[in-house]
C-alpha positions as CSV (number, residue, x, y, z in Angstrom):
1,X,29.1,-59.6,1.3
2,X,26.0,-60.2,-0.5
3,X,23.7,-57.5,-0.8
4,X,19.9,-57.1,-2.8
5,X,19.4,-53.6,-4.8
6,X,16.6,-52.6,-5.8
7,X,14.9,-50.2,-8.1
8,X,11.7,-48.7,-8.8
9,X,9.9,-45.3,-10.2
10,X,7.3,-44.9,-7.9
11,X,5.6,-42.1,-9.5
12,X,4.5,-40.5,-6.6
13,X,6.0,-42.1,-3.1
14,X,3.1,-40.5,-1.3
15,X,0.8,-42.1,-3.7
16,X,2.2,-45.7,-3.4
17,X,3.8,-45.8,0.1
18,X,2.0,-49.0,1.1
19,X,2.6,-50.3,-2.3
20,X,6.4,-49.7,-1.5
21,X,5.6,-51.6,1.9
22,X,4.3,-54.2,0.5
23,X,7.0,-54.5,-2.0
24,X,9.7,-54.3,0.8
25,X,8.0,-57.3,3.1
26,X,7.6,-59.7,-0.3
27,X,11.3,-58.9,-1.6
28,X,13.5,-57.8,1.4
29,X,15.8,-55.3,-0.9
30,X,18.8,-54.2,1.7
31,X,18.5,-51.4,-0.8
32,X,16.0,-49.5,-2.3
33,X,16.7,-46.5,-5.1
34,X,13.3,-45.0,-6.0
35,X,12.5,-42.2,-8.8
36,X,10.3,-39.6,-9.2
37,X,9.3,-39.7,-5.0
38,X,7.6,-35.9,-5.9
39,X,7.9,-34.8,-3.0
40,X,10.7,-31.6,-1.3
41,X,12.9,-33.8,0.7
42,X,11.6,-32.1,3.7
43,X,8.7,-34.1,3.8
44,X,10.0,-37.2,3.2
45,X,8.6,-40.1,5.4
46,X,11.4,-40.8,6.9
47,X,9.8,-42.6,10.1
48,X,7.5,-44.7,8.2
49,X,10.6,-46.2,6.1
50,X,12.2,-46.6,9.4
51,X,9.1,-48.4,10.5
52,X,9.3,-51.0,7.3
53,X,12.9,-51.5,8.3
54,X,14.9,-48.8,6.3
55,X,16.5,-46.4,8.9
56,X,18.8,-44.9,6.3
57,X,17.6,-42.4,4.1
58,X,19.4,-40.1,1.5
59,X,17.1,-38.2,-0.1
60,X,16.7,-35.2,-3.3
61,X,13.9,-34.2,-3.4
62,X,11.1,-31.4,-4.7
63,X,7.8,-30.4,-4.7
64,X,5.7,-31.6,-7.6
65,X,8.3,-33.2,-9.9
66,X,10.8,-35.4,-10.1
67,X,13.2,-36.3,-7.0
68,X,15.2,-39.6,-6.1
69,X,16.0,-40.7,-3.0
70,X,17.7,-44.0,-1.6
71,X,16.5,-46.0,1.7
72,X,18.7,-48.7,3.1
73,X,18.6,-51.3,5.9
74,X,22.5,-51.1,6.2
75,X,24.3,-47.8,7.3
76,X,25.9,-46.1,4.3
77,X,28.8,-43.6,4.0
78,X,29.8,-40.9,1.2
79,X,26.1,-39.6,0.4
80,X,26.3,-37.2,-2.6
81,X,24.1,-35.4,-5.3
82,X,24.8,-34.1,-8.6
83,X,23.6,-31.6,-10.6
84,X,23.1,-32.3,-14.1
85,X,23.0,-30.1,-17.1
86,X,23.3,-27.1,-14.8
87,X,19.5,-27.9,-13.3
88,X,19.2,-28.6,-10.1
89,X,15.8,-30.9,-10.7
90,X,16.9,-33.7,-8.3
91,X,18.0,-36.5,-10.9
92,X,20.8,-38.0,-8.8
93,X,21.6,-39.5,-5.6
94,X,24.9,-41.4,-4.6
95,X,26.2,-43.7,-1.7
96,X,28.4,-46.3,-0.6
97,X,26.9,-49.7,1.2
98,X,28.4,-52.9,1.4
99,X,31.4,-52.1,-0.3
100,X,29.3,-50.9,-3.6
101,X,29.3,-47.9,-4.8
102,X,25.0,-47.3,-5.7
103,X,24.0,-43.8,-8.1
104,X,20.3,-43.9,-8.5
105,X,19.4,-41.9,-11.8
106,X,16.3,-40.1,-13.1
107,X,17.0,-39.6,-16.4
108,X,14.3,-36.8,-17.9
109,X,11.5,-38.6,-20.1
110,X,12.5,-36.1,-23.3
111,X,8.7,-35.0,-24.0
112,X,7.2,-36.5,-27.6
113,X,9.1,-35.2,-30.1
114,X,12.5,-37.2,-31.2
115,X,13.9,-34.0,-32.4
116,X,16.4,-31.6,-30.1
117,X,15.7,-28.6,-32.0
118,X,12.1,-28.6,-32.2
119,X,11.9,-30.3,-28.1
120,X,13.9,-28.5,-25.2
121,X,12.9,-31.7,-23.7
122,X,14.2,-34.2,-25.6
123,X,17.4,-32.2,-26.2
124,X,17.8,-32.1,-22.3
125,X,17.8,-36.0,-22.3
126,X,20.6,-36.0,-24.8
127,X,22.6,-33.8,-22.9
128,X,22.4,-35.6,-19.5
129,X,23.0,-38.9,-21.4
130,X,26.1,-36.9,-22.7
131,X,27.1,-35.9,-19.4
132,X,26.7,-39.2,-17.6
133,X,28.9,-40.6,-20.5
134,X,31.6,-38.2,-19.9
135,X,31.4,-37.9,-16.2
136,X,31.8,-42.2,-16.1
137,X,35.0,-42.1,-18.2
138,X,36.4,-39.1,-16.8
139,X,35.7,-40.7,-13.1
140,X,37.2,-44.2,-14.1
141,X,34.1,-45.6,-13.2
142,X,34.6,-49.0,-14.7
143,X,37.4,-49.2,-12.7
144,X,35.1,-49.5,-9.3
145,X,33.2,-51.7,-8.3
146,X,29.8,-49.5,-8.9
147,X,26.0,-50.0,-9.5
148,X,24.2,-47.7,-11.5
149,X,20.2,-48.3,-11.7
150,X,16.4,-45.8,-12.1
151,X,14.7,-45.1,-14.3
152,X,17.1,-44.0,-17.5
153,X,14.0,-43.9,-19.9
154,X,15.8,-45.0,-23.0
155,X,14.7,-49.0,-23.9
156,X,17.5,-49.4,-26.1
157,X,17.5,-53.1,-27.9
158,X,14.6,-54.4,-30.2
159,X,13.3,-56.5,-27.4
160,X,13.1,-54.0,-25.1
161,X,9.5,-52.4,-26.7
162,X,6.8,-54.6,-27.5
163,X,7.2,-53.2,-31.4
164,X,10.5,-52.6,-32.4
165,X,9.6,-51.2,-36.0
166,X,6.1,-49.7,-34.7
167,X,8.0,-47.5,-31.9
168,X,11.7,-46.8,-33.4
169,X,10.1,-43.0,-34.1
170,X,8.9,-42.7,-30.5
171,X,10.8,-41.3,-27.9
172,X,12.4,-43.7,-25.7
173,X,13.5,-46.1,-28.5
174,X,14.9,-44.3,-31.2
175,X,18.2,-44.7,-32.7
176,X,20.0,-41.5,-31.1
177,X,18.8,-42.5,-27.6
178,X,20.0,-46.0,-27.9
179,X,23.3,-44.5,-29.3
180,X,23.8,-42.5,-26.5
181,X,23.1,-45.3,-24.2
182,X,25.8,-47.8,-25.8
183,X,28.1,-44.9,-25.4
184,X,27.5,-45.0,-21.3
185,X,27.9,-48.4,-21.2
186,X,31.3,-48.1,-23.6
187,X,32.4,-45.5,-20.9
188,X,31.6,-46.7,-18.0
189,X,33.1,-50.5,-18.8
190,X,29.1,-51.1,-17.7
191,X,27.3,-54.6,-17.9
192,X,23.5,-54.5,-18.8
193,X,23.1,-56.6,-15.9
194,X,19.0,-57.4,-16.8
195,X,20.3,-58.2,-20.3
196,X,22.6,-60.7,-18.7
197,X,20.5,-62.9,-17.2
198,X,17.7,-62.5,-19.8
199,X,19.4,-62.3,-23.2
200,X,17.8,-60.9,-26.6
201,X,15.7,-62.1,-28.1
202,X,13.4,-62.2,-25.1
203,X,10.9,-59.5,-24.7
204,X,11.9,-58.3,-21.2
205,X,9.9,-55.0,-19.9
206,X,9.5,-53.1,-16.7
207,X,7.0,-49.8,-18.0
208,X,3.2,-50.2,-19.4
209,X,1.9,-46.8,-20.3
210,X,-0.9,-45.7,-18.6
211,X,-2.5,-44.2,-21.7
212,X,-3.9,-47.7,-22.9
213,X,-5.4,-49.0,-20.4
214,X,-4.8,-53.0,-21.7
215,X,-0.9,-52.0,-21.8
216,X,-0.5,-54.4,-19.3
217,X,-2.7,-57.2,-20.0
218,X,-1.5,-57.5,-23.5
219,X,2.0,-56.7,-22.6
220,X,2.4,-54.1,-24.7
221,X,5.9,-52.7,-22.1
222,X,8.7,-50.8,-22.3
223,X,11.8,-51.2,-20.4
224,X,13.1,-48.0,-19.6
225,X,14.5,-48.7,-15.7
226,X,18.0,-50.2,-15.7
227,X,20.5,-51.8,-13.7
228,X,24.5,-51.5,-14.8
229,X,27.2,-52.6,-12.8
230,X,31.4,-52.3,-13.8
231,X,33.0,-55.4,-14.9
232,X,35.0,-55.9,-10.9
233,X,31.0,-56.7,-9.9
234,X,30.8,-59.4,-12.9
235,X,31.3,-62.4,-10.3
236,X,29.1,-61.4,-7.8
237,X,26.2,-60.8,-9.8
238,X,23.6,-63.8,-8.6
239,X,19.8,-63.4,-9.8
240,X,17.5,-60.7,-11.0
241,X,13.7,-60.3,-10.4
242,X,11.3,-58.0,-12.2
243,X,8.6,-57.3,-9.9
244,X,5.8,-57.7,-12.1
245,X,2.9,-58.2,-9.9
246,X,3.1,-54.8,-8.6
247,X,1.6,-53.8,-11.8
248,X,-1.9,-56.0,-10.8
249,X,-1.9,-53.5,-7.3
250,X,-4.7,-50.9,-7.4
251,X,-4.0,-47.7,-8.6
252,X,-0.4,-48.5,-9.3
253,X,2.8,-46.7,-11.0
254,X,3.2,-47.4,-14.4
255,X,7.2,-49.0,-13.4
256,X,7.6,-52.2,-11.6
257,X,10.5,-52.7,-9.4
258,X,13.9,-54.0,-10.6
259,X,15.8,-56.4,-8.1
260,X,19.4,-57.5,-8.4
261,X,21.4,-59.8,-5.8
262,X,24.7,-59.5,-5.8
263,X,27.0,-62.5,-4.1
C-alpha cells in the first residue's frame, strides 16, 4: 500500500496552523508527525485538522514547551507514548497505519554548550539518544517494518551544516552527537532514508536559524529533522521532498517539512 509521511517541527502549531493547511493542500501527506505543537493536548485543534482532512489525531502534548502529536487521513491502531529519561516532556508518539509502524521523536535541542558536565541540557540529549539506541536493539526494531522521523536535532554528516569545520564545536554537529546517532542507526538496522536519495556530498538542509536573519537566503541550514526506516521498508521507499518553500511563508518555523513516499 503506498503511503506519504511526513514530518515537520512546527514550532508552535497554534502559530502556523494555516501554514500547516497550506502545507497539507500542496503535498497531500496521508501522514503528518509534527514537533514541538506547544500546546497541553487538551487544546489540540482537533476539528480544524479534521476540517483539512485528518480525522485521526494522537496527540502529547503540554503547555508552553515541547509536545508531538501525529494526524492522519487513514485510521490507525496501537497509539502509544513513551517516556524518556524518566521525564515525561512529551518527546514521543507511536502508531500503526498502513501496515507501518510511525514513532515521531522530539529529540531535546541540548542548550549551547557541547559539554555534559557543564550542560544538564546537552547531557539530557545524550542520554535519550542512549536510550533510543538501546530501546531499538532491545525491541528488534530493524526487524519491523518501521519509520522513525522529527526533529532529532543532531546533523550528523559534513554536508549536513553549511560549515562543517566552522560548526563541529557547536551543538548539533559535534563528534559525540553524531556518534550517538551512527549508534541508533547500527541498532536499529536504520536507513538514513534522506541520505539515500540525496547522497554526500550534497549539502542537504531542512533548519535555518532564526538568529541571522539571511540564514535562509544564503543557505546557511542545518539538517536536524530526520527520516529512518528498517531495511524490510528498503523496497518501498519511492521519492523524498524537502518542503523548502515553507521557509519563504510569513512568520514561519525555522524547520521545513520532510516528505517520504513509500510504494
Amino acid at each position: 500500500m503506498a503511503l506519504r509521511i511526513a514530518t515537520w517541527n512546527v514550532n508552535s502549531l497554534r502559530q502556523r496552523l494555516d501554514h500547516l493547511a497550506r502545507f497539507a493542500e500542496a503535498h497531500n501527506p496521508d501522514v503528518i508527525c509534527l514537533q514541538e505543537i506547544k500546546m497541553p493536548t487538551e487544546i489540540f485543534p482537533t476539528e480544524a485538522l479534521a476540517a483539512m482532512g485528518y480525522p485521526h489525531c494522537l496527540v502529547h502534548g503540554q503547555k508552553g514547551y515541547n509536545g508531538v502529536a501525529i494526524v492522519s487521513r487513514r485510521r490507525f491502531t496501537k497509539p502509544s507514548k513513551q517516556v524518556w529519561c524518566r521525564r515525561d516532556d512529551c518527546r514521543h508518539v507511536a502508531v500503526t497505519v498502513g501496515g507501518v509502524e510511525l514513532h515521531n521523536f522530539y529529540v531535546p535541542a541540548g542548550g549551547d554548550v557541547p559539554d555534559p558536565e557543564q550542560n544538564d541540557k546537552f547531557a539530557h540529549k545524550l542520554q535519550f539518544l542512549s536510550e533510543m539506541a538501546r530501546w531499538a536493539k532491545r525491541e528488534k526494531l530493524g526487524e519491523r517494518k518501521a519509520v522513525l522521523v522529527g526533529d532529532l536535532n543532531v546533523a550528523p554528516l559534513e554536508n549536513d551544516v553549511w560549515n562543517h569545520k566552522r560548526l563541529r564545536r557547536s551543538v548539533g554537529h559535534t563528534p559525540v552527537e553524531s556518534e550517538h546517532m551512527m549508534k541508533l542507526w547500527k541498532a536499529g538496522g536504520l536507513i538514513d532514508v534522506p541520505r539515500h536519495f540525496i547522497p554526500e556530498p550534497e549539502l542537504l538542509f531542512t533548519w535555518w536559524g532564526y538568529r541571522f536573519p539571511q540564514a535562509f537566503a544564503k543557505n546557511y541550514g542545518w539538517r536536524l529533522d530526520h527520516i529512518l526506516t528498517t531495511e524490510p521498508l528498503r523496497k518501498r521507499l519511492k521519492t523524498l521532498t524537502i518542503a523548502r518553500e515553507t521557509r519563504t511563508w510569513e512568520k514561519p518555523s525555522d524547520h521545513v517539512p520532510v516528505v517520504l513516499d513509500l510504494k
